[in-house]
MDTraj code that builds the backbone (N, CA, C; nanometers):
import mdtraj as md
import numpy as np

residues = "UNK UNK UNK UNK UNK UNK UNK UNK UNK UNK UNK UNK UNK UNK UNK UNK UNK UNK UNK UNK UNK UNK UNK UNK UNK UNK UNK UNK UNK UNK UNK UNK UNK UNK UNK UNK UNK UNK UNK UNK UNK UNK UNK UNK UNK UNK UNK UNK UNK UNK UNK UNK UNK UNK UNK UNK UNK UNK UNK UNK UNK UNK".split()
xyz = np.array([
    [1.0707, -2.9112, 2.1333],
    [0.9956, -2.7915, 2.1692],
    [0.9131, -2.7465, 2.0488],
    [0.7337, -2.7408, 2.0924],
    [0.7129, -2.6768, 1.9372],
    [0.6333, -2.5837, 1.9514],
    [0.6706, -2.5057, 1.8367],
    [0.6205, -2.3591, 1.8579],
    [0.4828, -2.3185, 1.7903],
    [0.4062, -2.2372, 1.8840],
    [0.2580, -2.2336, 1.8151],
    [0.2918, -2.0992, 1.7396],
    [0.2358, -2.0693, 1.6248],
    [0.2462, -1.9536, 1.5217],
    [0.1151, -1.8984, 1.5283],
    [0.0734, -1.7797, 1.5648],
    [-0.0796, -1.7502, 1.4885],
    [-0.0772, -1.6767, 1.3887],
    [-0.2060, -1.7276, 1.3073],
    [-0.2224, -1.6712, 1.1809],
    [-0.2317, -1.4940, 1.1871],
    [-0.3053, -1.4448, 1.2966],
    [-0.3448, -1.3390, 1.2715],
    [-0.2130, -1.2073, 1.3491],
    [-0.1089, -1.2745, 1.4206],
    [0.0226, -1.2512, 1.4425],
    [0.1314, -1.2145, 1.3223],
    [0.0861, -1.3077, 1.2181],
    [0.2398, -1.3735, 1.1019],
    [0.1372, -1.2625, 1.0192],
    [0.0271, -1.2101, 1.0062],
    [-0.0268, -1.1095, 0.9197],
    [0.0418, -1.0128, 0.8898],
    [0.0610, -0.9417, 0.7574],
    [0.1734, -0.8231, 0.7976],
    [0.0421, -0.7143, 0.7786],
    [0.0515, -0.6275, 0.8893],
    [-0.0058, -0.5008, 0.8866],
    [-0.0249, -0.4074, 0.8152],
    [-0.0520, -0.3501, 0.7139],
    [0.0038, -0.2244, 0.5804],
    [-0.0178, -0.1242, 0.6917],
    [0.0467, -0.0565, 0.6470],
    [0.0258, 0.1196, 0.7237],
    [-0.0079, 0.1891, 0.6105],
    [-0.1497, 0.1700, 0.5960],
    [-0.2128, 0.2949, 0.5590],
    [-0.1708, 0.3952, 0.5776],
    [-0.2018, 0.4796, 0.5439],
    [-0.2241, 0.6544, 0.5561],
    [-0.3109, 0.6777, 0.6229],
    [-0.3810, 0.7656, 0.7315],
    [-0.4812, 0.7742, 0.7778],
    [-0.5671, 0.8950, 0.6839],
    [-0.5181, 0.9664, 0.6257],
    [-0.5936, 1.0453, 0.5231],
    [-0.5359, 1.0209, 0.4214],
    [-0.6464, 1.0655, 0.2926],
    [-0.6279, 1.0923, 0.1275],
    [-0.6857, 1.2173, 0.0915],
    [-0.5702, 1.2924, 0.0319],
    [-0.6679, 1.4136, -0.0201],
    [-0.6869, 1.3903, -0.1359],
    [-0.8753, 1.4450, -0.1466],
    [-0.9549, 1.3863, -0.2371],
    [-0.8941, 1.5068, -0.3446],
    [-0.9033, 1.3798, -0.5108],
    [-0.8895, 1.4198, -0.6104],
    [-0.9465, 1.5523, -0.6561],
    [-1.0761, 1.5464, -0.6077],
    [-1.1144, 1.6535, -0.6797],
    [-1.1624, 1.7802, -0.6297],
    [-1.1644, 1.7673, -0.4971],
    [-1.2321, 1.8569, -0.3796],
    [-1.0808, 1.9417, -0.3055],
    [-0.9818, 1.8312, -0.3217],
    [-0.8717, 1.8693, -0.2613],
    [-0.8963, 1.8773, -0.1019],
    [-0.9864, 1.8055, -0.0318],
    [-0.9733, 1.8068, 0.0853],
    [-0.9151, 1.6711, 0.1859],
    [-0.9095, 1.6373, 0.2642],
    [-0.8910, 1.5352, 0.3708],
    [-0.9771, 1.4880, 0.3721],
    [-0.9237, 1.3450, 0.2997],
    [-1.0647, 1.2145, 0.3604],
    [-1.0178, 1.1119, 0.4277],
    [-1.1080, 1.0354, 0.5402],
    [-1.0090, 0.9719, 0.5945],
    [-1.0184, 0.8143, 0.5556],
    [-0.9208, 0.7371, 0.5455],
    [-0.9136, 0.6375, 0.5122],
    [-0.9318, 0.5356, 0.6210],
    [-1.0192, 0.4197, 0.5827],
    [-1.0488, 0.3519, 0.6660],
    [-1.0264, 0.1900, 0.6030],
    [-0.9414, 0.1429, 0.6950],
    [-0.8906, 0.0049, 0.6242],
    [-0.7799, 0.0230, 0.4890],
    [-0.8939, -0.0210, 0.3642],
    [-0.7866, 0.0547, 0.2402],
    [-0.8678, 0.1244, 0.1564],
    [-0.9598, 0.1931, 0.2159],
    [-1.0716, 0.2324, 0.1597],
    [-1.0928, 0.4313, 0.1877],
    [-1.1496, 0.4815, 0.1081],
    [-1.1550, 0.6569, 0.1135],
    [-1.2380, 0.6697, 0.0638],
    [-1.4228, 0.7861, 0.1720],
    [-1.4701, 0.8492, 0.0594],
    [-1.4686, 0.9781, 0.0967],
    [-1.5095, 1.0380, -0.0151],
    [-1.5032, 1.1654, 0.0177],
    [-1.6739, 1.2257, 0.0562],
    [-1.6485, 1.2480, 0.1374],
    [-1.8156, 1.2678, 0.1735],
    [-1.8984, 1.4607, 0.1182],
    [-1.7977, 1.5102, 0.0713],
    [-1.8277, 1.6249, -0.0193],
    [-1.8823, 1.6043, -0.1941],
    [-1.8100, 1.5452, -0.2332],
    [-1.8068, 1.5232, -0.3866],
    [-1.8689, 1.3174, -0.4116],
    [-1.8394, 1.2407, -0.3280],
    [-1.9192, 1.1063, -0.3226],
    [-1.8054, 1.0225, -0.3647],
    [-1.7083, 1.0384, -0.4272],
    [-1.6019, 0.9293, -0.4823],
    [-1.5704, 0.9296, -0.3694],
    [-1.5043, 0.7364, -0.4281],
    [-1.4870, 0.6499, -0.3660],
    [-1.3100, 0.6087, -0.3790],
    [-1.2150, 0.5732, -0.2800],
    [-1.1175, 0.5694, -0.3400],
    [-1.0815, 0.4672, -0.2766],
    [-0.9851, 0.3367, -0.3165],
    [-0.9268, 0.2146, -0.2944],
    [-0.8008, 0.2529, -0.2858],
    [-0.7515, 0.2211, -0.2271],
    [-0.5540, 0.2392, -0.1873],
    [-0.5199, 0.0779, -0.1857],
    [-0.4049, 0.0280, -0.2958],
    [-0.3236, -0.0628, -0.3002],
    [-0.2499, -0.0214, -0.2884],
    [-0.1861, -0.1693, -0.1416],
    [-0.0283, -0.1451, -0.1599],
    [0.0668, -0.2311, -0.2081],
    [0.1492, -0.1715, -0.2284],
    [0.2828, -0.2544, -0.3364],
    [0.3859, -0.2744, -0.2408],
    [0.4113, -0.4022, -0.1715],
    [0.5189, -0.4373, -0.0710],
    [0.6466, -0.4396, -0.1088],
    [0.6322, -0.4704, -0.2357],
    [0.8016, -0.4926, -0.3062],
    [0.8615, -0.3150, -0.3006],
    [0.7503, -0.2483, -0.3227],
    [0.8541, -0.0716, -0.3483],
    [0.7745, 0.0125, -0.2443],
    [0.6578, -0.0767, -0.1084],
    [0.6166, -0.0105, 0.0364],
    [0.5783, 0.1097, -0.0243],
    [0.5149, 0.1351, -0.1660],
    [0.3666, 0.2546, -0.1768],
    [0.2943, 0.2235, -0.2577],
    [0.1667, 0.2800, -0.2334],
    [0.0417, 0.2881, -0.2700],
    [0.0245, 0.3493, -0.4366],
    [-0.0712, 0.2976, -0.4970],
    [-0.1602, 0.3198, -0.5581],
    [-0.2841, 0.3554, -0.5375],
    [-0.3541, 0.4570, -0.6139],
    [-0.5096, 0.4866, -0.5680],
    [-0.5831, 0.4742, -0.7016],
    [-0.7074, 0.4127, -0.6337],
    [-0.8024, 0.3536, -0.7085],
    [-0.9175, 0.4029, -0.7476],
    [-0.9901, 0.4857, -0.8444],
    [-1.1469, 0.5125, -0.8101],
    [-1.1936, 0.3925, -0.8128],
    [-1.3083, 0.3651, -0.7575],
    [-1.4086, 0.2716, -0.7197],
    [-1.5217, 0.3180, -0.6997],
    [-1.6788, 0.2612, -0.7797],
    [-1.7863, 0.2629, -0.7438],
    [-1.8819, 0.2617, -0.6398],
])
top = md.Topology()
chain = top.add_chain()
for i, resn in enumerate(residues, 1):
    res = top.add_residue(resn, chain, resSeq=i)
    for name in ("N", "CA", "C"):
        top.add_atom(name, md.element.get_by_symbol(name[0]), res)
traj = md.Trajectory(xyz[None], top)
């Protein structure tokens, strides 16, 4: 018997956050993918996640 696997099945999902409150505005931005901007103040924010301890890091980005 052999078993078909799909790639996009065996993917593991991150669960984002659906918001980040922005650094400097202190408001709700919403995150999309692993990505945040803040559309008040213009930064840009990257969210890594760390699977071994399941949280995030945040990133400024250009």
């Amino acid at each position: 018997m052999s078993s078909h696997i799909s790639p996009t099945k065996d993917r593991e999902t991150i669960p984002y956050p659906k918001t980040l409150m922005c650094f400097i505005c202190d408001i709700p931005t919403p995150v999309i993918e692993s990505t945040a901007y803040c559309a008040k103040c213009g930064i840009k924010y990257q969210l890594i996640h760390h699977p071994e301890i399941d949280e995030f890091t945040v990133r400024i980005i250009d």
